[in-house]
N, C-alpha and C positions, 0 to 999 in steps of 0.2 A: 504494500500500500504506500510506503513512504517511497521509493521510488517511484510509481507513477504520480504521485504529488508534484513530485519535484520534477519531473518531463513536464507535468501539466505547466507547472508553474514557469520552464522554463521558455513553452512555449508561447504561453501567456506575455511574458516580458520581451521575445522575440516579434510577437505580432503588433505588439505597443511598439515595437522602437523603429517597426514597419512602417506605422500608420504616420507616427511623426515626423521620419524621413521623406513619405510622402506629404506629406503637409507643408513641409518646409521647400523641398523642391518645388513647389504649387505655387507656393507667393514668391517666388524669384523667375519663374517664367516669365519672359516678356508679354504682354497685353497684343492683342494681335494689330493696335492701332501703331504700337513701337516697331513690331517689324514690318510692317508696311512704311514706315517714315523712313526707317534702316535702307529696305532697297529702294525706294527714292533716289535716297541720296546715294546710292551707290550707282544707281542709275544716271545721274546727273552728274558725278565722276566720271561715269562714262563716255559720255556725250560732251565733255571735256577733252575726250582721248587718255583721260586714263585708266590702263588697263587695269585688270584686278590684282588686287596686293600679292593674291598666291602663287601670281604666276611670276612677279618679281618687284618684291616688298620696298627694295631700295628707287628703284625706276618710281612704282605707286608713291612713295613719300617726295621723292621728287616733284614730279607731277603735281601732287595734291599742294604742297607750298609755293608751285606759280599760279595756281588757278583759286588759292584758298578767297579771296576777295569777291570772285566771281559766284561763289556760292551763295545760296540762300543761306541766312540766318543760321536757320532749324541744321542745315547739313552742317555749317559748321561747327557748331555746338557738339551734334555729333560726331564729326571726326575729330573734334578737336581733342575729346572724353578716348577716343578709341588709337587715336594716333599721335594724341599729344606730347610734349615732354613729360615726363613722369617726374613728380614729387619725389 
């Protein structure tokens, strides 16, 4: 009997530490209004001519600091957060 307590109990605190993990992944998800604003402006980096960061990150950062002015607002807010200098 005390063994299955203690499976039960074990599984009990595995299934809690489940549901929290999912919880917490939940409120860090972007809102689907943020990724739609994301490829925007990854779109309008485009239409700039610059290509995309993956394909060569150094070339993208270039790019992205002669055309940073030409950007809307919102996009550069956003790259500024995602390609900024770092604190």
């Amino acid at each position: 009997m005390k063994k299955f307590l203690i499976v039960l109990s074990l599984f009990a605190a595995l299934s809690a530490m489940a549901e929290i993990d999912q919880a917490t992944m939940k409120s860090t998800e972007p809102k689907a209004g943020e990724v739609d604003a994301a490829r925007a402006c990854f779109q309008e980096l485009e239409t700039f001519g610059c290509r995309h960061p993956r394909e060569d990150l150094e070339q993208f950062k270039s790019c992205m600091e002669n055309i940073y002015s030409s950007l809307t607002p919102a996009c550069q807010s956003r790259i500024g957060e995602l390609y900024g200098k770092k604190k």
